[in-house]
C-alpha positions in Angstrom: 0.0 0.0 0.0 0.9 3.6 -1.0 0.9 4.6 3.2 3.9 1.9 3.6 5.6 4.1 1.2 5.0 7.4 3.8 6.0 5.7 6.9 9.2 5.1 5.6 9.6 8.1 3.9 8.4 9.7 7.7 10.8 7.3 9.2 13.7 8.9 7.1 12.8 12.1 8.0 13.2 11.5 11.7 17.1 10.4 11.5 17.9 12.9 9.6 16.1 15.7 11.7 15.6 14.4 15.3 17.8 14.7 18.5 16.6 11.5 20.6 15.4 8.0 18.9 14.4 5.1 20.8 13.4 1.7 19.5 11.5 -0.9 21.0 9.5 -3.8 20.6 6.2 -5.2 21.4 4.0 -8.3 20.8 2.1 -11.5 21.6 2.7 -15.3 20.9 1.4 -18.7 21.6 2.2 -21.9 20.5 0.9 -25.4 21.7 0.4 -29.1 20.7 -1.2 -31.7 22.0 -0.5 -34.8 24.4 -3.5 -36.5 23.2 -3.2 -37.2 18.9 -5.8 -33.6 18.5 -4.0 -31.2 17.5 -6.8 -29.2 15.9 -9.4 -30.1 18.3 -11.0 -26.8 20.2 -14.5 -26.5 22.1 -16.9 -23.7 20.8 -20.8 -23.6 21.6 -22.3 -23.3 17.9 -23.6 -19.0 17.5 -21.2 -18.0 20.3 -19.2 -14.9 20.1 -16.1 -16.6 21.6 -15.1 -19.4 23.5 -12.8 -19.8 26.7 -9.3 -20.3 25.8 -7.3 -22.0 28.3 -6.3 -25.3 27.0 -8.8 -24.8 24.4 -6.9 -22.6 21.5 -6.6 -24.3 17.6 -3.8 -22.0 16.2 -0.7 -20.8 17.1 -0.5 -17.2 17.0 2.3 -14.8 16.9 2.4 -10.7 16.7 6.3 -8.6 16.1 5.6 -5.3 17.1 8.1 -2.6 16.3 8.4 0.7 17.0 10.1 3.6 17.0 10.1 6.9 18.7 11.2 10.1 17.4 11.8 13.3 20.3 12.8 16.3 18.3 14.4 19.7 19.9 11.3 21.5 19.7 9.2 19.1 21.5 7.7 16.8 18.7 7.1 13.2 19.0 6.8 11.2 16.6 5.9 7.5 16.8 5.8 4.7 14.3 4.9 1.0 14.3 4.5 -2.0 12.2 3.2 -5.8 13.3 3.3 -8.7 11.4 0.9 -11.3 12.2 2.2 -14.8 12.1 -0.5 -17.6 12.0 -1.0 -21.3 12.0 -3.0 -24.7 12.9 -1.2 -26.2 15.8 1.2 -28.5 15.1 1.9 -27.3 12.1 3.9 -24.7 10.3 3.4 -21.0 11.1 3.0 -18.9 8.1 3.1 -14.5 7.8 -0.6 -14.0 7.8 -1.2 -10.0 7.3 0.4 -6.5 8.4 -1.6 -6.1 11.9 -0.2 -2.8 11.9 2.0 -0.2 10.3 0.9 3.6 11.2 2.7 7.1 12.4 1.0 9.3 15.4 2.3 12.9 16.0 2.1 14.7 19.3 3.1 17.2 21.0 2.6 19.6 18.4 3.3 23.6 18.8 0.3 24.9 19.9 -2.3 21.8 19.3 -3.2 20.1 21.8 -3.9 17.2 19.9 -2.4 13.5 18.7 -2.6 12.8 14.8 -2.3 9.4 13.0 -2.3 7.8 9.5 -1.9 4.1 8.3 -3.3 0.6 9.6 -3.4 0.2 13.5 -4.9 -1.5 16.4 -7.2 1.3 17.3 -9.0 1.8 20.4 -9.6 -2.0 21.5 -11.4 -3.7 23.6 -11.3 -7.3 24.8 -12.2 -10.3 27.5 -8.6 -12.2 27.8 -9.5 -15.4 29.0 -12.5 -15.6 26.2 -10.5 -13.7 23.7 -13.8 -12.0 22.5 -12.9 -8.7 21.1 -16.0 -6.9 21.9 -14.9 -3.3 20.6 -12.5 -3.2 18.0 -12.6 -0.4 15.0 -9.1 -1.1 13.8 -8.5 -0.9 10.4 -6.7 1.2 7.7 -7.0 5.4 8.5 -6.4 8.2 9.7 -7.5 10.1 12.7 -6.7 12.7 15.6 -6.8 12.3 19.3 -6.0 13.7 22.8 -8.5 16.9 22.2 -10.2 18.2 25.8 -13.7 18.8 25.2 -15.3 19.7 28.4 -13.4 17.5 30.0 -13.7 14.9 28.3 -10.8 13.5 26.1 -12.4 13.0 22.5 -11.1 11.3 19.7 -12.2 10.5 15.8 -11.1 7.8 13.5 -12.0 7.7 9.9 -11.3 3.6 8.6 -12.3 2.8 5.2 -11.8 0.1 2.6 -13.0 -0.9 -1.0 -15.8 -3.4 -1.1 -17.4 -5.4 -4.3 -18.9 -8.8 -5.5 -16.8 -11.6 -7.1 -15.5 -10.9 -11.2 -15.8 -7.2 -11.0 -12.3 -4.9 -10.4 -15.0 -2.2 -9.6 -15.2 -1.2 -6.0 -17.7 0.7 -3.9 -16.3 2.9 -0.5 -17.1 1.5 2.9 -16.3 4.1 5.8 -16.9 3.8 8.9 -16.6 7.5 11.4 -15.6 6.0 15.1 -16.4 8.9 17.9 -15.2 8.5 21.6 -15.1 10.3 24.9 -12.8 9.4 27.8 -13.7 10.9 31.1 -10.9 10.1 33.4 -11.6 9.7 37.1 -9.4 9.6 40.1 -9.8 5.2 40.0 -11.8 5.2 36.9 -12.6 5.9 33.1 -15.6 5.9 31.7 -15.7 5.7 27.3 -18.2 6.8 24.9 -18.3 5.1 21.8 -20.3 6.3 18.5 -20.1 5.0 15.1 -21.5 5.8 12.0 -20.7 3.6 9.0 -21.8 3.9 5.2 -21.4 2.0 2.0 -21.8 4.5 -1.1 -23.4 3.8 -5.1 -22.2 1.7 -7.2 -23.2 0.2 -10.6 -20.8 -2.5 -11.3 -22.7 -3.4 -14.4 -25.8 -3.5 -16.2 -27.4 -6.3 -14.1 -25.2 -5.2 -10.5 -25.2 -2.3 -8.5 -24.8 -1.7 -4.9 -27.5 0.9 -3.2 -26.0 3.6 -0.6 -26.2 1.3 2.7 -25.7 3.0 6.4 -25.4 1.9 10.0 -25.1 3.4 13.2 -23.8 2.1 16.5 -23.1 3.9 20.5 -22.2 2.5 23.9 -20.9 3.0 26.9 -17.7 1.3 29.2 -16.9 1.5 32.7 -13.6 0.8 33.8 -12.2 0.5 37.4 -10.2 0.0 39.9 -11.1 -1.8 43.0 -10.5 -3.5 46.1 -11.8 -6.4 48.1 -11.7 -8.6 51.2 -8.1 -10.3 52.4 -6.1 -7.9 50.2 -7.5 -8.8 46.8 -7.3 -5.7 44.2 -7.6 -5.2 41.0 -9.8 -4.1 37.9 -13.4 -4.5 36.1 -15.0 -3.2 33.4 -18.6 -3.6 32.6 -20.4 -2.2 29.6 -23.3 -1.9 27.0 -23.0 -1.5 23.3 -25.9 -1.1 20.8 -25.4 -1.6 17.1 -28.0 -1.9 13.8 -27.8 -1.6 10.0 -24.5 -1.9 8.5 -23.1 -1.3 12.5 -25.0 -4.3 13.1 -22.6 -5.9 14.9 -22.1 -2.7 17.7 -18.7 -2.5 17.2 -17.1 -5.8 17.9 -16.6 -7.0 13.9 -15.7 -4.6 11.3 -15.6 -5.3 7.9 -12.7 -4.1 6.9 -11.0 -6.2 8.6 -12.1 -9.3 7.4 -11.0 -11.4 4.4 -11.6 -10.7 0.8 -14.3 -13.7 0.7 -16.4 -12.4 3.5 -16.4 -9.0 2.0 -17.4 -10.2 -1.4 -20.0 -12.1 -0.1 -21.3 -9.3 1.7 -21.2 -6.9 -1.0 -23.5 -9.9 -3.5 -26.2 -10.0 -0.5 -26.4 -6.1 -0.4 -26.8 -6.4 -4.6 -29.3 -8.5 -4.0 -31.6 -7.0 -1.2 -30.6 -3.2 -0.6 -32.9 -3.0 2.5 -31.5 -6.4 3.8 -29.3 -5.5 6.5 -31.2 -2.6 7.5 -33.4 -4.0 10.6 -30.8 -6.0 11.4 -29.5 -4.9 15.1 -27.3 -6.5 17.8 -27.0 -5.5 22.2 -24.3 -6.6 24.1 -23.7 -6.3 28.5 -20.5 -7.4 29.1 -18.9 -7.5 32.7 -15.1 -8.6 32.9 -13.0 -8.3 35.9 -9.5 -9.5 37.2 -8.3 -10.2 40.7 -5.9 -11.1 42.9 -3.2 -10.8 45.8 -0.4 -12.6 46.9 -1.7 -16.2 47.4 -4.9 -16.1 45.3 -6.7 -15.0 41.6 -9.8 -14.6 39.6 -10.8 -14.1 36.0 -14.5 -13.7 35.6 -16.3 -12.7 32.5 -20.3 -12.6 32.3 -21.8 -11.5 28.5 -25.6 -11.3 27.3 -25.7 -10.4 23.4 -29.2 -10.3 21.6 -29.3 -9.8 18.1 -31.6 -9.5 15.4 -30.0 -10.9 11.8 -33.3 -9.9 9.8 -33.0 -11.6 6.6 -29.4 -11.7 6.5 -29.7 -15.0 8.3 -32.9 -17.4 8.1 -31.9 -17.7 12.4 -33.3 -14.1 12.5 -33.0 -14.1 16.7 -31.0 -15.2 18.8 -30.0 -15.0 22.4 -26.1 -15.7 23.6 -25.2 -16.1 27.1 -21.8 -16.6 28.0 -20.4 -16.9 31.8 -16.6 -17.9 33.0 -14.1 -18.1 35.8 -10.7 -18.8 36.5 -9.1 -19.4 40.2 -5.4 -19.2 40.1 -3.5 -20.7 43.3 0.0 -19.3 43.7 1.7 -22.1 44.6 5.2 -19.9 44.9 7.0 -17.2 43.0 7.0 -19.5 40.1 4.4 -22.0 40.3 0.7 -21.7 39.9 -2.5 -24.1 39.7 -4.9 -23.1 37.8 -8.9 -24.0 36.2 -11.4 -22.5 34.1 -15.0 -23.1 33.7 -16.3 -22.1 30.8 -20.2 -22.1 29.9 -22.1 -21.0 26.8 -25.9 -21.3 25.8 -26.9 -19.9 22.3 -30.6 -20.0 21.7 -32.1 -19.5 17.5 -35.4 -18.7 18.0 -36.4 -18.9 14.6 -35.9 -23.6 15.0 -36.1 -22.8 18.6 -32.4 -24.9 18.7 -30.6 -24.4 21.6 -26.9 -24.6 21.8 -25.2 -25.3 25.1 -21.6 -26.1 25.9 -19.3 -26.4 29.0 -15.7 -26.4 28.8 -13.6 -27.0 32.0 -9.9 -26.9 32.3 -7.3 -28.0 35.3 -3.8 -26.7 34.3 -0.3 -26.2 35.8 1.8 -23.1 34.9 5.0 -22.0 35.8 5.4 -18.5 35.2 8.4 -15.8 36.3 6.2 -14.1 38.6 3.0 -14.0 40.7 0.2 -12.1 38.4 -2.7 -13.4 36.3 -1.5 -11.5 34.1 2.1 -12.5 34.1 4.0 -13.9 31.5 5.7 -15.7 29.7 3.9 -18.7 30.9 4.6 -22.6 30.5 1.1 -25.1 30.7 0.5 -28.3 31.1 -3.2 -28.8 30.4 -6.1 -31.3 30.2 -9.3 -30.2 29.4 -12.8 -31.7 28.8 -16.3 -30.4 27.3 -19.7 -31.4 27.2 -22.2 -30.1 25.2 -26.1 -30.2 23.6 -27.7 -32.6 21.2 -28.6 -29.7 19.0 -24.8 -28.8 18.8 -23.9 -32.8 17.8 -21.6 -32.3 14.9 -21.1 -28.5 15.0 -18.5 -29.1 17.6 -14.4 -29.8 17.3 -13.7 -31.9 14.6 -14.6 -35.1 13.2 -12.9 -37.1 15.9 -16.3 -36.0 18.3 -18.6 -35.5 15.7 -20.8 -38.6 16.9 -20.3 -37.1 20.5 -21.4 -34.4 22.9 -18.5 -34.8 24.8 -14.4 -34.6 24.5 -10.9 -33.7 25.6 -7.8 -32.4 25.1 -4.3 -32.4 27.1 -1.1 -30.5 25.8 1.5 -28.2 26.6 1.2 -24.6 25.7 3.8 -21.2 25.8 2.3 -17.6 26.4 4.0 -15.1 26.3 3.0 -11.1 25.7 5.7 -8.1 26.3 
C-alpha cells in the first residue's frame, strides 16, 4: 500500500532531523500441541461470540511489534509501528498472515493540543482475555486525531475505510466507517463513549449489478475500574453496554474491513441482492469482565448477554447468547501456579427454537516468572474436557467428536506477551 511508502519516507525524516530516537519492541505469541493425537481439536458452543481459551486454542499465534520513537528539539514526537501477524493450525507450520499494523502518530505539536495518526493500527480495542472475544474493536486502515479536551472529556475521531465489491468485478464501492469516543478520566476510573457511523456508497458495477448507498449506526458505553476487596484482593473490572443496527450491526465488535476478501465479497452480493436487507438487522451486548488477585490467590471472571436481530441476512433471524466464565489461580510460589477455568455458553435461534449449550472446563499447571494473572511468559501443562447439547452434535471440534457431545484435550502450551 501507498501509506507503507509514507512511513518510511516519515521514518527517514526522523534520523535525519531528530535529536533522541528510541526503539522498542512489542508483541504477543502462543504456541501449543497436543498430548492426546488432537491437535486441531477446540470446544466452541455453535452461534457464540467466543469461546474460553485456556487449554482450548486451535492455532498458534504470533504478533512482532516494532516501533520507534522520534523526540525532536522542539518538543515533537513522533511515533511509528509496524506488526506482522504470524498464523498457523497447531502443530503445524506458522505462516506470515497479514500486516496487523503499520501507522505514524504525532504529538506534541506547537500549539495543538492534539495527537494525529495515519496508516493501519490497532485502534481503540477492547477485549475479555481469557474468552479472547474482542468486543470493541474499529481497527482498520486510517487516519484520525486524538487527545482533544472537550469539556473535560478527552475526544477522539477515527475515519477507517476500505473498498468493497462482488466476485469478477475490479469495480469497487467505499465502505467508511466514522468512530467517535469520549474518555472521562476519574481519580480510579474511566468511563468511554463510543459512536459509530458507518456507510457504503453507489455503485453500478454493471448492467445487471449495482450496490445501493447502505448506512449503519452504532453507540455504547464502558466503565472501567479499579477496586479492592476482602483479604487484600485488588484489581480491575470493566462492565459495559454497546448497541449496534444496519451496517453497524454488529455494535462494534466486527468490522468489515477487517475481514477477508471472501467475506467482504459475499457481503457486497447480498447487499446487490436485497438493498434494504441489513437494515433492521441490530445486535446489544452487557459485558462484565474483571480481574483479581493478591499474593496467594486470583480470579478471571467474565459474564456476557448479546441479543441480536439478523433480519434476513440470516434465516436464524433471533438469537440469544449467554456466555459466563471463571478462573481461580493458586500461587503455589513465586514461580508455580494451579490453575482451572469453567467455561459455559448457551446460544438459543429462535427462529428452529435450537438451543446450543456447551461447558468447557480446564485444570492446568503453569510455571510463570512471577506471581500475576497476568504474568507472562507462561509454560502449561493442560487437560481439558467439554460437554455439550444434542442440538450442537456435529457442530463441535472436529470429526474425531462429531458422533459425541463430549471430548478432551491435554497439551502443553507457551504464552508469552511483552
Amino acid at each position: 500500500m501507498q501509506v507503507r511508502g509514507w512511513l518510511l519516507f516519515l521514518l527517514a525524516l526522523g534520523v535525519l532531523e531528530a535529536v533522541e530516537m528510541q526503539t522498542g519492541t512489542s508483541g504477543y505469541g502462543r504456541v501449543q500441541t497436543s498430548l492426546m493425537g488432537a491437535s486441531d481439536l477446540c470446544f466452541s458452543a455453535p452461534g457464540a461470540g467466543s469461546k474460553y481459551r485456556l487449554g482450548n486454542e486451535c492455532e498458534s499465534w504470533i504478533e512482532l511489534g516494532l516501533y520507534q520513537d522520534l523526540n525532536f528539539d522542539n518538543g515533537i514526537k513522533v511515533h511509528s509501528q509496524v506488526r506482522p501477524l504470524f498464523y498457523g493450525p497447531n502443530d503445524e507450520r506458522i505462516d506470515f498472515f497479514e500486516w496487523g499494523e503499520f501507522f505514524t502518530e504525532w504529538s506534541n505539536l506547537p500549539g495543538i493540543e492534539a495527537s494525529f495518526w495515519v496508516g493501519r493500527r490497532f485502534y481503540r480495542r477492547f477485549d475479555v482475555h481469557m474468552s479472547d472475544f474482542w468486543y470493541l474493536n474499529m481497527s482498520g486502515d486510517g487516519a484520525g486525531i486524538g487527545d482533544v479536551a472537550l469539556g473535560g472529556f478527552d475526544g477522539f475521531y477515527a475515519l477507517t475505510f476500505d473498498q468493497i465489491g462482488p466476485e469478477g468485478t475490479q469495480e469497487k464501492a467505499l465502505l467508511l466507517s466514522h468512530d467517535f469516543r469520549l474518555l472521562k478520566r476519574l481519580d480510579d476510573a474511566q468511563i468511554h463513549l463510543f459512536a459509530n457511523y458507518m456507510y457504503i456508497t453507489q455503485k453500478r458495477f454493471d448492467a445487471q449489478r449495482t450496490l445501493d448507498a447502505t448506512t449503519g449506526w452504532a453507540m455504547g458505553v464502558l466503565y472501567q475500574g479499579k477496586s479492592d476487596v476482602a483479604w487484600g484482593i485488588h484489581g480491575e473490572h470493566t462492565s459495559g453496554l454497546l448497541y449496534g443496527q444496519g451496517l453497524s450491526k454488529d455494535a462494534g465488535s466486527y468490522v468489515p474491513f477487517m475481514q477477508k476478501q471472501f467475506d467482504r465479497e459475499a457481503l457486497a452480493q447480498v447487499l446487490i441482492d436485497d438493498p434494504k436487507i441489513i437494515d433492521e438487522a441490530q445486535t446489544w451486548r452487557l459485558i462484565h469482565h474483571h480481574d483479581w488477585q493478591n499474593d496467594q490467590l486470583g480470579m478471571m471472571a467474565n459474564l456476557v448477554y448479546e441479543y441480536r436481530f439478523k433480519g434476513r441476512v440470516s434465516t436464524t433471524g433471533r438469537s440469544d447468547w449467554f456466555s459466563l466464565g471463571l478462573r481461580p489461580y493458586l500461587f503455589v510460589n513465586e514461580m508455580l501456579r494451579l490453575v482451572g477455568e469453567v467455561g459455559y455458553d448457551h446460544v438459543l435461534e429462535h427462529a428452529n427454537d435450537q438451543q446450543f449449550a456447551l461447558l468447557k472446563t480446564t485444570a492446568a499447571v503453569e510455571l510463570a516468572t512471577q506471581k500475576g494473572v497476568s504474568a507472562r511468559p507462561v509454560l502449561r501443562l493442560y487437560y481439558t474436557h467439554a460437554t455439550w447439547s444434542e442440538d450442537a452434535k456435529g457442530l463441535v471440534g472436529t470429526s474425531d467428536v462429531f458422533d459425541e457431545t463430549s471430548g478432551d484435550n491435554a497439551g502443553v502450551q507457551l504464552e508469552y506477551w511483552w
